[in-house]
C-alpha atoms as one frame of an Amber mdcrd trajectory, in Angstrom:
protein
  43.148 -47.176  -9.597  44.354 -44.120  -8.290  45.009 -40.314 -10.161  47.227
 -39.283  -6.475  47.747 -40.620  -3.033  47.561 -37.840   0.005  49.949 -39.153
   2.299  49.276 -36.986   4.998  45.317 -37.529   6.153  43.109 -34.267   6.023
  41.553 -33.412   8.994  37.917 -33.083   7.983  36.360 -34.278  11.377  38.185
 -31.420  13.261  35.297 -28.696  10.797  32.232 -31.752  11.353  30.585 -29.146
  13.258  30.717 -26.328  10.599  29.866 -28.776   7.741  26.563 -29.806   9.804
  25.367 -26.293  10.369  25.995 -25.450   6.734  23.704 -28.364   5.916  20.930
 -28.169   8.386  20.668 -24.523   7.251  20.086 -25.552   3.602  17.809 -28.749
   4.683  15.895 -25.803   6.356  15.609 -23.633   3.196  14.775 -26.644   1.203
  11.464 -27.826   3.815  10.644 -23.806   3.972  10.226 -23.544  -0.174   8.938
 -27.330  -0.127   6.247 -25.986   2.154   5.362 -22.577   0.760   5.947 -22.572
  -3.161   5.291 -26.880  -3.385   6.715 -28.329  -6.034   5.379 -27.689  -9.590
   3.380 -31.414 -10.608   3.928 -32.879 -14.219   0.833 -34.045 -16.175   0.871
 -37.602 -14.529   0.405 -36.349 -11.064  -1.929 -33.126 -11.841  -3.826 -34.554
 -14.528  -4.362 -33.466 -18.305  -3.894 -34.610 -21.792  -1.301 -36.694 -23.291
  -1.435 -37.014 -27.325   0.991 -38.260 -29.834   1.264 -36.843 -33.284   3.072
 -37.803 -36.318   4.706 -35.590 -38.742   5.954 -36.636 -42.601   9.386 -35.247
 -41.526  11.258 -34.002 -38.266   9.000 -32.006 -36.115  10.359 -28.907 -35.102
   9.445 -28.997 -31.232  10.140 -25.568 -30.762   7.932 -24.408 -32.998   5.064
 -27.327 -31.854   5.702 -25.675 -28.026   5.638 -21.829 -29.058   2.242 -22.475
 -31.193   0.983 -24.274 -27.373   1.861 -21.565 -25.676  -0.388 -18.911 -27.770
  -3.403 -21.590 -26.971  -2.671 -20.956 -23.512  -0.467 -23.681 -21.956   2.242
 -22.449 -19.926   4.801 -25.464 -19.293   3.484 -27.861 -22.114   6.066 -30.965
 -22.297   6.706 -31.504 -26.138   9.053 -34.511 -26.842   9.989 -36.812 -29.662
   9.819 -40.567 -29.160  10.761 -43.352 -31.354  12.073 -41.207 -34.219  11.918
 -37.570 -35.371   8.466 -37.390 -36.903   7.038 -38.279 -34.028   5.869 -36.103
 -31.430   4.326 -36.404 -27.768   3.151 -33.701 -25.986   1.698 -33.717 -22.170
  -0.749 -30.595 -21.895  -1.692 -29.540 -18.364  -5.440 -29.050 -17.907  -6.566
 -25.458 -18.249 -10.325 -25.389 -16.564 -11.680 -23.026 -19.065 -11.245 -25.850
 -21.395 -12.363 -29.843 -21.148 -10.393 -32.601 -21.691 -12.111 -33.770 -25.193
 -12.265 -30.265 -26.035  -8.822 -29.561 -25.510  -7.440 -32.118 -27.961  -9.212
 -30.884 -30.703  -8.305 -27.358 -30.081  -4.629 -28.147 -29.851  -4.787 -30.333
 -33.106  -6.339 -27.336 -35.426  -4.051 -25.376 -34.025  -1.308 -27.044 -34.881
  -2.696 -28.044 -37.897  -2.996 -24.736 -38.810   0.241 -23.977 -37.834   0.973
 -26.142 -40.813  -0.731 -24.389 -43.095  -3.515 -27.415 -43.416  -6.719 -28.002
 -42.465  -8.444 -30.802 -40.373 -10.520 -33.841 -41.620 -11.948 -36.888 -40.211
 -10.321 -40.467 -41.838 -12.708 -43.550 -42.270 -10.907 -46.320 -42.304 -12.152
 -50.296 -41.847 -10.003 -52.433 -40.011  -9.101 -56.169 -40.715 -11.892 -56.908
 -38.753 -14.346 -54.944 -40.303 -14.509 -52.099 -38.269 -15.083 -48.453 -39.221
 -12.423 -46.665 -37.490 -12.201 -42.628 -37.632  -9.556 -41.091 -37.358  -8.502
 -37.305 -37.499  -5.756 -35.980 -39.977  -4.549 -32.796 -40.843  -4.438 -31.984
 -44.798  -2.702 -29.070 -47.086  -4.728 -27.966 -49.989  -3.219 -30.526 -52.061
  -4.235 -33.199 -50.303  -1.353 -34.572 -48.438  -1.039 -35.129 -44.617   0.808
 -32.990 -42.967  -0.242 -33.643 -39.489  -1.424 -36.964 -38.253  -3.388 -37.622
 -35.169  -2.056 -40.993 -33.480  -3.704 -41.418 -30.115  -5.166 -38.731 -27.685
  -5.235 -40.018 -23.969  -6.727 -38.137 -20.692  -5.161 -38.267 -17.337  -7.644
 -37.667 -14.748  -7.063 -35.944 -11.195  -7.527 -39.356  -9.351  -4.836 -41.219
 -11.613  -2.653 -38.123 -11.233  -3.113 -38.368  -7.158  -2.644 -42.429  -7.518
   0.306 -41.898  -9.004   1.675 -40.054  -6.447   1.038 -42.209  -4.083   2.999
 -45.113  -5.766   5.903 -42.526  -6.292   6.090 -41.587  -2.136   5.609 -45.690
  -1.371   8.149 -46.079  -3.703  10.592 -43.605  -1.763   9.868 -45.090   1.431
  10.440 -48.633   0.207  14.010 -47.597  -0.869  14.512 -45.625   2.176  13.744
 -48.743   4.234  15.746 -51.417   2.282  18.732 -49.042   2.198  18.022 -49.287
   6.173  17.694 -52.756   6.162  21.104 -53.597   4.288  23.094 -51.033   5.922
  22.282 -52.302   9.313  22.669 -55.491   8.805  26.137 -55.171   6.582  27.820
 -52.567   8.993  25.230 -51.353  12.087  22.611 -49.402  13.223  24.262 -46.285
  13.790  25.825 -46.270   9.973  22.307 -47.174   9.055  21.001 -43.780  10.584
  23.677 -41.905  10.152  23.474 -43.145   6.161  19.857 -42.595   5.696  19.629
 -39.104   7.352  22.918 -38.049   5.244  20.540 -39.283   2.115  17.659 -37.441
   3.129  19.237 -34.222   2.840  20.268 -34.914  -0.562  16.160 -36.089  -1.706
  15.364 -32.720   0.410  17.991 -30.600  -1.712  16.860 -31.588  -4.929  12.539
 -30.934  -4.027  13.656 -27.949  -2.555  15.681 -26.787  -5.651  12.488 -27.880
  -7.647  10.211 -25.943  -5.211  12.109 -22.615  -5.542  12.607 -22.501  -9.215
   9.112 -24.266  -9.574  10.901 -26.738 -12.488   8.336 -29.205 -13.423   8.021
 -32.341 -11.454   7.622 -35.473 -13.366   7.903 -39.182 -13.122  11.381 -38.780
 -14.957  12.531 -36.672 -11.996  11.327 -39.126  -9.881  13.283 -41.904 -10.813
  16.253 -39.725 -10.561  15.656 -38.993  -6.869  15.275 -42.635  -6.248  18.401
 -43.562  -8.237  20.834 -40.211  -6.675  19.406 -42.219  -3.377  21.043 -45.263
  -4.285  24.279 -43.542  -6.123  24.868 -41.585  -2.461  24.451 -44.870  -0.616
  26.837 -46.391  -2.805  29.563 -43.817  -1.627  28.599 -44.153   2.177  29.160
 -47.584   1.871  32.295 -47.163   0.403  34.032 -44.695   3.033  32.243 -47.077
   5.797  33.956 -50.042   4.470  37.389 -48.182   4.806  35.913 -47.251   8.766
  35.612 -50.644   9.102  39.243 -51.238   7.514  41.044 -48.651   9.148  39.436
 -49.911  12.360  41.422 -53.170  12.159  44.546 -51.492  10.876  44.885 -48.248
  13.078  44.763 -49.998  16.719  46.221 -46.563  18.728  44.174 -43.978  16.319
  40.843 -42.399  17.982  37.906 -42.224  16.018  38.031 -39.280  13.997  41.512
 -39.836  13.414  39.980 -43.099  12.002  37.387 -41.352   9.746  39.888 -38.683
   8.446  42.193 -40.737   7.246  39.425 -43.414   5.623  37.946 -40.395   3.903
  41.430 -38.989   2.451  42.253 -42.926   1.380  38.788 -42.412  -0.995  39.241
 -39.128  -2.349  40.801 -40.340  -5.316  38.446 -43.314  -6.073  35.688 -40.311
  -5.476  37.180 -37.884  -7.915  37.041 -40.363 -10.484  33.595 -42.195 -10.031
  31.650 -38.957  -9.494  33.479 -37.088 -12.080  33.121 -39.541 -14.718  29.386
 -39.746 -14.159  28.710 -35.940 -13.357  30.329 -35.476 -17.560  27.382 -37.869
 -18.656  25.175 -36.200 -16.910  25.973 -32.788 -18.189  26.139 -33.674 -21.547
  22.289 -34.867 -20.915  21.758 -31.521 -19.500  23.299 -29.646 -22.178  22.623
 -31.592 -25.219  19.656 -33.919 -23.972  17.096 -31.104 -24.731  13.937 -30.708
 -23.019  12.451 -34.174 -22.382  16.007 -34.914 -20.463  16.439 -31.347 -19.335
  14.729 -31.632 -15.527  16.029 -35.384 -15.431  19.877 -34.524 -15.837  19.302
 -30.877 -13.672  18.178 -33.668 -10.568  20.632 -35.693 -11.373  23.428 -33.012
 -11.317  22.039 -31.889  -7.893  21.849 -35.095  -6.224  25.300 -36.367  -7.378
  27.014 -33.086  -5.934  25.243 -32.504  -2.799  25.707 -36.630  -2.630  29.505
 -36.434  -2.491  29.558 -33.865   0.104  26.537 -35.323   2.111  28.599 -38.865
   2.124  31.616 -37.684   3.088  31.437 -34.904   5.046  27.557 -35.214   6.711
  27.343 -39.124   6.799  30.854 -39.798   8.887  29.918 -36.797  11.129  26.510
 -38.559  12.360  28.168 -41.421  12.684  30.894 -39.836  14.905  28.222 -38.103
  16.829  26.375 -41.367  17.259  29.339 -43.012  19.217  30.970 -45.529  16.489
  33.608 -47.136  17.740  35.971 -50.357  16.660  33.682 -52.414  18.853  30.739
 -51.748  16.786  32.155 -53.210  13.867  35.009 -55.732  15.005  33.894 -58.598
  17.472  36.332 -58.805  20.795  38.700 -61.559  20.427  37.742 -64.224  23.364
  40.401 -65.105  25.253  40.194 -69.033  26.002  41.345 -70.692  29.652  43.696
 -72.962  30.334  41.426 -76.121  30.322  39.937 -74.436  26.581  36.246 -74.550
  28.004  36.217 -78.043  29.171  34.536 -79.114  31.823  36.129 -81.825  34.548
């Protein structure tokens, strides 16, 4: 499916050089905040509390995250989950304050905030268990705040966590490797990966200069703009590969320029279509999607330019050529290989 057909193929190989410098410089600004503001950790890699509250109707989240700020958390994560009563918040740790301690301040102040006041529920379960549990009550009695589960993240699971989020970069990074050079070759595999690193740069290095918060959610969208931008090298080295068969006479970049003008179309309507979900995320998605859809709109535009414009240029630079990709036809003797 196609919206137009360019007949006549734009020379984007002729500017390679320009395109490169452009993003080498901003690869450059990206390492320099990376390495001097560092990014700005979620609760799951720092550490701190995670508690989920339930409310008798919809919880205003604004309200829940102005009343956190006045306690003293700067960038508390406030979220609904499940439906709108209830709430989850992820509170950084402030060390004037422990994590036990903590909890219960940010319950009465809620709770207050609700014009109730706290108690402690005994309940037995089926088992015969006395359970406590902590509610929050108006002065007539009912529950207007509800205590569901309170949960510490320590330092250590914070730093653990990280770990398992850089492995699982590297992992993709080296499978992407893997299939590239084994589907095309090594220098598309290169050329590929180091066109996708810019992009995973970009997006820490927006993070890092407007210090957004980091989280596992905005993990998982670096790891899956990694695979979207692979998707459209793969794409634009297939038609390489096609036009290599096709256009006999052409040289390489002639190749290239006319195998990225034969995708522009199929590119206008794959990213576009996706870059509208994403922005309705990022305008209507509200907070807990907010950071999510922001990496997501990063890495799908810097991913369209870095695949068509950095990728091909690498690969040109690396010395591609039909050879690379189409196997010499062997010409057979007169006596066919046999042997008399």
């Amino acid at each position: 499916m196609e919206f137009f057909r360019i007949k006549k193929d734009i020379p984007f190989m002729r500017h390679a050089l320009i395109f490169n410098v452009i993003s080498a410089l901003t690869f450059v600004a990206a390492v320099f905040f990376i390495a001097t503001k560092g990014l700005h950790l979620s609760v799951e890699f720092m550490g701190g509390t995670v508690m989920e509250l339930k409310y008798p109707v919809a919880a205003n989240t604004e309200k829940i995250r102005g009343e956190l700020t006045k306690l003293g958390y700067e960038h508390p994560e406030v979220a609904t989950f499940g439906n709108a009563q209830e709430v989850m918040l992820r509170l950084p740790i402030i060390k004037s304050v422990s994590g036990a301690a903590g909890s219960q301040l940010v319950f009465n102040g809620l709770c207050k905030a609700e014009g109730g006041t706290t108690r402690q529920l005994n309940s037995v379960t089926p088992q015969g268990q006395n359970v406590a549990k902590t509610g929050c009550f108006d002065s007539a009695g009912k529950e207007v705040l509800h205590l569901q589960k309170v949960e510490f993240v320590g330092p250590q699971v914070g730093d653990e966590l990280a770990q398992n989020g850089l492995n699982a970069l590297i992992m993709v990074i080296v499978g992407v490797m893997i299939y590239l050079a084994v589907r095309f070759e090594w220098k598309y595999a290169v050329a590929a990966i180091l066109a996708n690193l810019h992009d995973v740069v970009i997006i820490l290095g927006f993070f890092a200069f407007f210090q957004w918060e980091f989280s596992l959610t905005v993990l998982a969208a670096v790891l899956a703009v990694l695979g979207y931008s692979v998707n459209e090298s793969v794409v634009i080295f297939d038609r390489i590969r096609e036009n290599f068969r096709k256009q006999r006479k052409s040289s390489v970049s002639e190749v290239i320029n006319s195998a990225i003008t034969g995708t522009i179309s199929r590119t206008i309507i794959t990213h576009g279509s996706t870059q509208m979900m994403v922005l309705s995320m990022l305008i209507f998605g509200g907070p807990s999607l907010h950071y999510f859809a922001m990496a997501l709109t990063i890495g799908i535009l810097f991913g369209i330019y870095s695949s068509v414009f950095v990728a091909a240029a690498i690969a040109m630079w690396l010395g591609i050529k039909r050879e690379d990709l189409i196997k010499p036809v062997v010409q057979k003797d007169e006596t066919d290989g046999a042997v008399v």
